[in-house]
Backbone as XML, in Angstrom:
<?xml version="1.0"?>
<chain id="A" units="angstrom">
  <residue number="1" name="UNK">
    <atom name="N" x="0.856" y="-1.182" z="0.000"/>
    <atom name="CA" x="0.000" y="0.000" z="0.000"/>
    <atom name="C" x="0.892" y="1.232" z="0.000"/>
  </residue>
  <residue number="2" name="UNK">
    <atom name="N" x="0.515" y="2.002" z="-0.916"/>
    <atom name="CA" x="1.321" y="3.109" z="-0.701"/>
    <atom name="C" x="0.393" y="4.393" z="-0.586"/>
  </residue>
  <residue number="3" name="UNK">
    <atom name="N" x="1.238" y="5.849" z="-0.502"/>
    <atom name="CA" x="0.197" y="7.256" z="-0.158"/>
    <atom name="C" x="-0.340" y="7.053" z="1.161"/>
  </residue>
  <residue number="4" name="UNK">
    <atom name="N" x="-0.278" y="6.391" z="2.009"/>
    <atom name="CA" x="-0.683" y="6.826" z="3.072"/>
    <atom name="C" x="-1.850" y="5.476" z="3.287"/>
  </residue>
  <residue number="5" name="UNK">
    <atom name="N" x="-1.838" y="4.630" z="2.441"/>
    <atom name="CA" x="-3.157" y="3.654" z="2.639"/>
    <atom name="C" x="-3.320" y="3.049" z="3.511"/>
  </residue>
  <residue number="6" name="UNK">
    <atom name="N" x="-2.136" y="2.405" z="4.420"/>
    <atom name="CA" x="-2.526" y="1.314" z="5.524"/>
    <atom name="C" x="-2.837" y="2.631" z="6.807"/>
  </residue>
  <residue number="7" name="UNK">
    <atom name="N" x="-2.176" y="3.667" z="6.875"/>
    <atom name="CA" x="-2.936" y="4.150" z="7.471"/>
    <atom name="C" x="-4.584" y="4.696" z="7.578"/>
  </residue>
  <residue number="8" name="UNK">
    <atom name="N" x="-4.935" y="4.799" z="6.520"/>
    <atom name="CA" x="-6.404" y="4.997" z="6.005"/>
    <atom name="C" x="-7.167" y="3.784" z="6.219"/>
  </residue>
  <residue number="9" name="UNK">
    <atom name="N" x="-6.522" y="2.902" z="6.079"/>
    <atom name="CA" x="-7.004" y="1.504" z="5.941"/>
    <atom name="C" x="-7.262" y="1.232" z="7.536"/>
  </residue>
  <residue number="10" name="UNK">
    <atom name="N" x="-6.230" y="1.310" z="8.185"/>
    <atom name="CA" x="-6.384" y="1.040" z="10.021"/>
    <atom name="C" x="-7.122" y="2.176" z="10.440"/>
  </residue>
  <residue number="11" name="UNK">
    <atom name="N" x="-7.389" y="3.292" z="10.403"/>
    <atom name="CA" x="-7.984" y="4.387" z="11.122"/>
    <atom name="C" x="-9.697" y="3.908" z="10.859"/>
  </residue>
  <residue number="12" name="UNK">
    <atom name="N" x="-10.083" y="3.412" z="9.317"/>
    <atom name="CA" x="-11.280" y="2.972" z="8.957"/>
    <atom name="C" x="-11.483" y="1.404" z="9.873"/>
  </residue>
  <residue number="13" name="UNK">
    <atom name="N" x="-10.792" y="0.313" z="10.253"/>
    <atom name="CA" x="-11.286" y="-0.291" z="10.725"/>
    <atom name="C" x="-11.401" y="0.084" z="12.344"/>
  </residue>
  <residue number="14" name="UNK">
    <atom name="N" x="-10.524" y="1.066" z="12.527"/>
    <atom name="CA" x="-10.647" y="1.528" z="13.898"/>
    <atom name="C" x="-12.071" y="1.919" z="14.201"/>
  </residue>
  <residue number="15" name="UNK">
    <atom name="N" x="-12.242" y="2.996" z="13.274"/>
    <atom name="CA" x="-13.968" y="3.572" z="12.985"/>
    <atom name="C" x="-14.662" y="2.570" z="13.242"/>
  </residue>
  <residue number="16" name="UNK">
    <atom name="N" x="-14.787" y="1.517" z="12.483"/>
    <atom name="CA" x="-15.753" y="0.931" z="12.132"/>
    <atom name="C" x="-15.778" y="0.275" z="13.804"/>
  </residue>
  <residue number="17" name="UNK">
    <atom name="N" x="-15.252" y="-0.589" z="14.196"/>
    <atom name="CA" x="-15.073" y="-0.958" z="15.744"/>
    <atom name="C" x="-15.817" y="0.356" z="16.722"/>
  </residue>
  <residue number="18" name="UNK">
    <atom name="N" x="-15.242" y="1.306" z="16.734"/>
    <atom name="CA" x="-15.964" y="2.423" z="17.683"/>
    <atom name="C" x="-17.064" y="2.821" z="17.353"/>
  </residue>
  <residue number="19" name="UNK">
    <atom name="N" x="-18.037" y="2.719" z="15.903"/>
    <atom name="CA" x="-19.382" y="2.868" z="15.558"/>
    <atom name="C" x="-20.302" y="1.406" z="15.917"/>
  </residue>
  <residue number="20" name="UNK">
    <atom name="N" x="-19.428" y="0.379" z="15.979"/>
    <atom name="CA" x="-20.417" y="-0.604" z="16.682"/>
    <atom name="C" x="-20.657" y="-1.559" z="15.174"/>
  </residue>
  <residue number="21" name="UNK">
    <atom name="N" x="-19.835" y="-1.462" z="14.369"/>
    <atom name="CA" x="-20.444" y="-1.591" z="13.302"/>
    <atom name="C" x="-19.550" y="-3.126" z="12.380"/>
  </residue>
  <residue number="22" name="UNK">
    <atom name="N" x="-18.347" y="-3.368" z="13.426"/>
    <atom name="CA" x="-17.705" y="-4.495" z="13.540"/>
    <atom name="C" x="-18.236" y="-6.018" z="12.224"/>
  </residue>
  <residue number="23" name="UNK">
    <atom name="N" x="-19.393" y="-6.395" z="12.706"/>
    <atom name="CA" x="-20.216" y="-7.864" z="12.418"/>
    <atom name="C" x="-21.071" y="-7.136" z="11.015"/>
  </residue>
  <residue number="24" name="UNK">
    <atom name="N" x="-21.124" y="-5.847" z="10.272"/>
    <atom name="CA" x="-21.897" y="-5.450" z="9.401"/>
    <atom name="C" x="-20.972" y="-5.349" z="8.440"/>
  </residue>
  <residue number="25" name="UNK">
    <atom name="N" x="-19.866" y="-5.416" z="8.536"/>
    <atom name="CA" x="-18.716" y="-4.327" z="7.397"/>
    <atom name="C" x="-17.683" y="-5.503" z="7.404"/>
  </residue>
  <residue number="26" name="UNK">
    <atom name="N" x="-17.206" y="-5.662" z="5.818"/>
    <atom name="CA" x="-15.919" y="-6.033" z="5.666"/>
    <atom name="C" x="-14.727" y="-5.633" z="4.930"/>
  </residue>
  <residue number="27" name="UNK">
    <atom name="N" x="-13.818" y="-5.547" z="5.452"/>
    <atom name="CA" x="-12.922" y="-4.512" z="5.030"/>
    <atom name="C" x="-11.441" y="-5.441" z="4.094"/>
  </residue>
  <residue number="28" name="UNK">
    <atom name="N" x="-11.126" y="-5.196" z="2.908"/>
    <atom name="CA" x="-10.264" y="-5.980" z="2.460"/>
    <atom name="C" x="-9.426" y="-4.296" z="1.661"/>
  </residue>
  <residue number="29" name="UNK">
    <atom name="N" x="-8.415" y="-5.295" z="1.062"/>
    <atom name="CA" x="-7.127" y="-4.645" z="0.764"/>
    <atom name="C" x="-6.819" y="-5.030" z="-0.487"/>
  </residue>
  <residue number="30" name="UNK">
    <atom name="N" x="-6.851" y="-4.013" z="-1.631"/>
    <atom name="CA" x="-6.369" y="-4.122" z="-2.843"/>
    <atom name="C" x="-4.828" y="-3.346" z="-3.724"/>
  </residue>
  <residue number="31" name="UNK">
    <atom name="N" x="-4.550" y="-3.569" z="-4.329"/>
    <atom name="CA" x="-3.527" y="-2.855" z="-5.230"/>
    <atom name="C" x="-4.594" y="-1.784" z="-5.627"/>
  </residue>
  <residue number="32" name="UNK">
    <atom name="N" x="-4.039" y="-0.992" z="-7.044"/>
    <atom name="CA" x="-4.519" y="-0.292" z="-7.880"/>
    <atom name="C" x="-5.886" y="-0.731" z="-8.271"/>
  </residue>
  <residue number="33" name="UNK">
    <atom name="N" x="-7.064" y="-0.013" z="-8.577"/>
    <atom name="CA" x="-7.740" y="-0.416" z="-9.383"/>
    <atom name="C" x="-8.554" y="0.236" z="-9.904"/>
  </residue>
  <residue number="34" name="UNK">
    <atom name="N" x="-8.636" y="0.708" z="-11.218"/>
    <atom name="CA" x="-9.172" y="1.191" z="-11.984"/>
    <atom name="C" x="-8.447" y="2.569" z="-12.724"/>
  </residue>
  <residue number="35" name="UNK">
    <atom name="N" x="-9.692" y="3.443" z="-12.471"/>
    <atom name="CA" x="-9.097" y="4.902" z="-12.832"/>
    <atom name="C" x="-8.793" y="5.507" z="-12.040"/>
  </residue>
  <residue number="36" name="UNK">
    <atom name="N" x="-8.679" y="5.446" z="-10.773"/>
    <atom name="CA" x="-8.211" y="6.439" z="-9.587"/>
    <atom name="C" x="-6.922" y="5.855" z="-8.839"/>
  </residue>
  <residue number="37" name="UNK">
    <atom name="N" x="-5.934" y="5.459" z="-9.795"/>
    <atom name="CA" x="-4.783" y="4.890" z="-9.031"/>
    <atom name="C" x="-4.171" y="5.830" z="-8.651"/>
  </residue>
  <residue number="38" name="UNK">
    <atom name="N" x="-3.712" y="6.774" z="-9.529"/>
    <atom name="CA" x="-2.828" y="7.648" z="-9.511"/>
    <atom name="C" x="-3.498" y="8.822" z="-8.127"/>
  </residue>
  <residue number="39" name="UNK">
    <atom name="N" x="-4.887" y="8.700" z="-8.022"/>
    <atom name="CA" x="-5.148" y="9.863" z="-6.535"/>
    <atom name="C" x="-5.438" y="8.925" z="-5.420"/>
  </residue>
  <residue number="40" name="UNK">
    <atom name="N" x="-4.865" y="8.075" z="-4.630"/>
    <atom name="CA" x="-5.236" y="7.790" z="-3.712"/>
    <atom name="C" x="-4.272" y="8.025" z="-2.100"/>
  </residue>
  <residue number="41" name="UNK">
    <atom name="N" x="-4.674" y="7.732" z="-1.458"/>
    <atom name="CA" x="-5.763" y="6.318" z="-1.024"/>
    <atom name="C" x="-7.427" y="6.267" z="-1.515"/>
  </residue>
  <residue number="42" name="UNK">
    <atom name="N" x="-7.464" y="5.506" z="-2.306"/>
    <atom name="CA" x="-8.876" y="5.841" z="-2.614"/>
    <atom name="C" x="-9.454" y="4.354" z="-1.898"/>
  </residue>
  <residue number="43" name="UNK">
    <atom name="N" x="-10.998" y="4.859" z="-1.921"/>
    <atom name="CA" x="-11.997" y="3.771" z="-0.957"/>
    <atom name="C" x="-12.997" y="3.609" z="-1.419"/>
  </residue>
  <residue number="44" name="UNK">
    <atom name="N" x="-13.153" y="2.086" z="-1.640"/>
    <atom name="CA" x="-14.730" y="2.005" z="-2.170"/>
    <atom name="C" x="-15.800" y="1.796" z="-1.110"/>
  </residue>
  <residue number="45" name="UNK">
    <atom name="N" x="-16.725" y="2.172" z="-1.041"/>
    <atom name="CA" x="-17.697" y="1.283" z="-0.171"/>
    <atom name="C" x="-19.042" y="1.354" z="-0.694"/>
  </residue>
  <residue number="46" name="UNK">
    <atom name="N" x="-19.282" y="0.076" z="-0.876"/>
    <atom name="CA" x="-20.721" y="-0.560" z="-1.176"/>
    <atom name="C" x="-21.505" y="-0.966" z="0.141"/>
  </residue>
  <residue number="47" name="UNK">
    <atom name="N" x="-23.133" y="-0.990" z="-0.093"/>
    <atom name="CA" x="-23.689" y="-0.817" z="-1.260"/>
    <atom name="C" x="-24.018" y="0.489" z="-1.940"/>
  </residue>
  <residue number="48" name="UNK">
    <atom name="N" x="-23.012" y="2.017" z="-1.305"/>
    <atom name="CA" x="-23.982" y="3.315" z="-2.010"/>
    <atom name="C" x="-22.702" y="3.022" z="-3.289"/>
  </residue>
  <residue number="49" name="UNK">
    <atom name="N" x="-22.037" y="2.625" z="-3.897"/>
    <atom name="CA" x="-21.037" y="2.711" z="-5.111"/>
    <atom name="C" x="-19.929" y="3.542" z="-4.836"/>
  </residue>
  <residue number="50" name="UNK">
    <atom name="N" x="-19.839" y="4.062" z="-4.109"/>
    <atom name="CA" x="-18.991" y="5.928" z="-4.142"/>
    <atom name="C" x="-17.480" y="5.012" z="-3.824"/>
  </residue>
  <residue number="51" name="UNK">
    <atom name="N" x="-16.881" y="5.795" z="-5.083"/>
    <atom name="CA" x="-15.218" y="5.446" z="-4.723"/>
    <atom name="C" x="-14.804" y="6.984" z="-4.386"/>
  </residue>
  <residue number="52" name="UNK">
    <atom name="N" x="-14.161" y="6.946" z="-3.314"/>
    <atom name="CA" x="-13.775" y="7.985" z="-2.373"/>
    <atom name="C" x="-12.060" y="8.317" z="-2.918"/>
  </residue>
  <residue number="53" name="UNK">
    <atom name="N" x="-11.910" y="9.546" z="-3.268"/>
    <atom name="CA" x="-10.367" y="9.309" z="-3.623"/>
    <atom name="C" x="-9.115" y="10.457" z="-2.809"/>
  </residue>
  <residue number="54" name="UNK">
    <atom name="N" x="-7.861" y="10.239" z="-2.636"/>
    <atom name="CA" x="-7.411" y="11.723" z="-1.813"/>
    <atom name="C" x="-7.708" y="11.138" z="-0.036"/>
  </residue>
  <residue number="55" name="UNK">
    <atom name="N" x="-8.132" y="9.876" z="-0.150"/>
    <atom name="CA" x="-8.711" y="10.184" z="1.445"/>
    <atom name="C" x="-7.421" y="9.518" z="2.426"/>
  </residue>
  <residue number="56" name="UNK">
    <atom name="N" x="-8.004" y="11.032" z="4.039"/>
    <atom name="CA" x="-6.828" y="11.083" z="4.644"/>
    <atom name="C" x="-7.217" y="10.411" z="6.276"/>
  </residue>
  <residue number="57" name="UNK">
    <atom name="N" x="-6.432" y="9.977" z="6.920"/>
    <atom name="CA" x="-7.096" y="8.916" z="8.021"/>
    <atom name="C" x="-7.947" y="9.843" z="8.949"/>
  </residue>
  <residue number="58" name="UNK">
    <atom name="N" x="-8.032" y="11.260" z="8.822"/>
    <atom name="CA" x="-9.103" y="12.250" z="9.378"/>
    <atom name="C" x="-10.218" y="12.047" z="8.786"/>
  </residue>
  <residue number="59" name="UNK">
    <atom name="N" x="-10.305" y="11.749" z="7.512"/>
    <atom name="CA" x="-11.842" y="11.311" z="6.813"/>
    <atom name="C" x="-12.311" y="10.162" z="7.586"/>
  </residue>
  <residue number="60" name="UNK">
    <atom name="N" x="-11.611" y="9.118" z="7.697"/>
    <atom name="CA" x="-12.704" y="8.338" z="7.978"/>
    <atom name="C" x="-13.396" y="7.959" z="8.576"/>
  </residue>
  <residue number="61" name="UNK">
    <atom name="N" x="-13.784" y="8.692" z="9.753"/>
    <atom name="CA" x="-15.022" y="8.722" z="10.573"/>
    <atom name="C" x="-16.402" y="9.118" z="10.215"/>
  </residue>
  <residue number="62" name="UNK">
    <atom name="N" x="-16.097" y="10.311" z="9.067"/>
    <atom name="CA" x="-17.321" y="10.597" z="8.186"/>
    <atom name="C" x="-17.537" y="9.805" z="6.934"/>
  </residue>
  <residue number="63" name="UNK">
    <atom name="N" x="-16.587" y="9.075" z="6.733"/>
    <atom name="CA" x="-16.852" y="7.916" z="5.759"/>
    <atom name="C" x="-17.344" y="6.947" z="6.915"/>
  </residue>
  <residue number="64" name="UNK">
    <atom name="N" x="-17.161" y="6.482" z="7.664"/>
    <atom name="CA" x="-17.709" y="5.312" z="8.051"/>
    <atom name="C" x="-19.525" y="5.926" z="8.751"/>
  </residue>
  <residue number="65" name="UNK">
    <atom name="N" x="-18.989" y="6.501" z="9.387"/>
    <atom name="CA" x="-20.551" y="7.535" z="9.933"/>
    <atom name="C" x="-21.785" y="7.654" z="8.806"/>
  </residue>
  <residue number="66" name="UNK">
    <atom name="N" x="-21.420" y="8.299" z="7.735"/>
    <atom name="CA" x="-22.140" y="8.859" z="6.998"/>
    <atom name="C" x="-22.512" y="7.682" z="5.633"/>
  </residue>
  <residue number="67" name="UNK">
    <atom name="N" x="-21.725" y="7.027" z="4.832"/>
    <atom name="CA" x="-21.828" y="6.308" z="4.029"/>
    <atom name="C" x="-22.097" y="4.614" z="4.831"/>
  </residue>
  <residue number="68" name="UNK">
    <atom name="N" x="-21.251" y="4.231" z="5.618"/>
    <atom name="CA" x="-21.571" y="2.615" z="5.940"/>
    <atom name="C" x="-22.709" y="2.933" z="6.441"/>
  </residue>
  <residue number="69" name="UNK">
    <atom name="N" x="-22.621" y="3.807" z="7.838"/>
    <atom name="CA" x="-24.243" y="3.596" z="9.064"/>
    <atom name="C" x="-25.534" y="4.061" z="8.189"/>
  </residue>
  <residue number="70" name="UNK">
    <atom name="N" x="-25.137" y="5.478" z="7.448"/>
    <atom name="CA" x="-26.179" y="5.847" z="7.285"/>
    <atom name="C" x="-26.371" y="6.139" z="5.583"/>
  </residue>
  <residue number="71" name="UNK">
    <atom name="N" x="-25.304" y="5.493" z="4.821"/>
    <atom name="CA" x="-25.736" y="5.415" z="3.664"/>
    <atom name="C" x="-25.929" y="6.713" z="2.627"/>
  </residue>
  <residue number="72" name="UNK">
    <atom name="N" x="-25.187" y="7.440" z="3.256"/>
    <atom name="CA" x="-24.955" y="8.810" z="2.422"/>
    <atom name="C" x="-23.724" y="9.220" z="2.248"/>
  </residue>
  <residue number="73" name="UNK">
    <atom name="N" x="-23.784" y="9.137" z="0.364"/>
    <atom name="CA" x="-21.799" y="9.308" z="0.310"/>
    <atom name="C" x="-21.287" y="10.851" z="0.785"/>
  </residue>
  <residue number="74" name="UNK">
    <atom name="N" x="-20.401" y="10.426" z="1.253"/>
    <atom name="CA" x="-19.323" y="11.975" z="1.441"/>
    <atom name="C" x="-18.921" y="12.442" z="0.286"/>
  </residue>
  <residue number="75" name="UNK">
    <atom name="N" x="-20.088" y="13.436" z="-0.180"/>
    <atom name="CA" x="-19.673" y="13.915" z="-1.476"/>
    <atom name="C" x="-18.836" y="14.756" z="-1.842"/>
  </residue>
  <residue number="76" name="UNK">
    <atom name="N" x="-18.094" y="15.221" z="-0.857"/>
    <atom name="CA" x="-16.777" y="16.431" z="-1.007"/>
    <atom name="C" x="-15.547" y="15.476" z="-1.106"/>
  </residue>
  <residue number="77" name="UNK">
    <atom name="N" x="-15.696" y="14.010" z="-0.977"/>
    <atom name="CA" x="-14.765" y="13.085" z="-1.320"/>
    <atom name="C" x="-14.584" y="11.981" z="-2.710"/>
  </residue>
  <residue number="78" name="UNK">
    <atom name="N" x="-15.933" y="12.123" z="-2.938"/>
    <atom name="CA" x="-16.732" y="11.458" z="-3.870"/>
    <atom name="C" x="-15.561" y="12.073" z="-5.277"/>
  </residue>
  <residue number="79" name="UNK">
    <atom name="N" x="-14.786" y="11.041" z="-5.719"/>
    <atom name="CA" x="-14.555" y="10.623" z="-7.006"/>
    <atom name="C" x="-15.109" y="9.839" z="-8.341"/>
  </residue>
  <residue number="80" name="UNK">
    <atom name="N" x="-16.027" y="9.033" z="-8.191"/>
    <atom name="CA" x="-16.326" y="8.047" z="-8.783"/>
    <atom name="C" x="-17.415" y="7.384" z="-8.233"/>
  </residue>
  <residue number="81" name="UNK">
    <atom name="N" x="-18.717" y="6.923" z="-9.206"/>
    <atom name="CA" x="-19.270" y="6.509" z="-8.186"/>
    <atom name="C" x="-19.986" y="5.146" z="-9.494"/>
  </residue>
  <residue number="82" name="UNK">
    <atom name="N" x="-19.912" y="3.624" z="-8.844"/>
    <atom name="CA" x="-20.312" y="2.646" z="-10.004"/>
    <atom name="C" x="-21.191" y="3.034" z="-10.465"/>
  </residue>
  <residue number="83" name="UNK">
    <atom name="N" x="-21.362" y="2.669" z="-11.662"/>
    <atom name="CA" x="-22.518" y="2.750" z="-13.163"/>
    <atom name="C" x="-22.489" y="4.505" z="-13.313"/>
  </residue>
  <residue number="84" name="UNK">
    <atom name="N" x="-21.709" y="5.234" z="-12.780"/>
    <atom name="CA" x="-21.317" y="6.562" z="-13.518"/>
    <atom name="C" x="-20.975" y="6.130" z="-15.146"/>
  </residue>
</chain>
C-alpha cells in the first residue's frame, strides 16, 4: 500500500469498531484499481457505489458515519461513483 493507505485503511477499521459496526462491514485490501490509481488512497464502499479518492485517516469517521451507518456518500470526497 502506498500514499498513506494502511494508514487509512487502520484508522477505517478503527472507525468501524468504535461505531459498533464491527459484524456489518468487511474490510479488504487491494492494489490499484481502476481509474483512480494515480489519486489515492482511494476507498470504495458498497452498497452506495462511491469510490472515495485523496482520502486522509481524518476522513474516515465521516466515511464510516455517513456512508456505511447511514448510507450517504461523502460527497466532497466522492470521485467516482459505479454505473457513472
Amino acid at each position: 500500500m502506498s500514499r498513506g493507505a494502511q494508514d487509512v485503511y487502520t484508522e477505517i477499521a478503527l472507525e468501524v469498531e468504535r461505531q459498533d459496526l464491527g459484524d456489518a462491514v468487511t474490510q479488504t485490501v487491494s492494489g490499484c484499481v481502476g481509474p483512480l490509481c494515480g489519486r489515492g488512497p482511494v476507498v470504495c464502499s458498497y452498497p452506495s457505489g462511491a469510490w472515495y479518492a485523496g482520502v486522509a485517516p481524518a476522513d474516515a469517521a465521516e466515511i464510516v458515519r455517513d456512508d456505511v451507518r447511514h448510507r450517504r456518500p461523502v460527497e466532497r470526497l466522492v470521485a467516482l461513483r459505479v454505473g457513472d
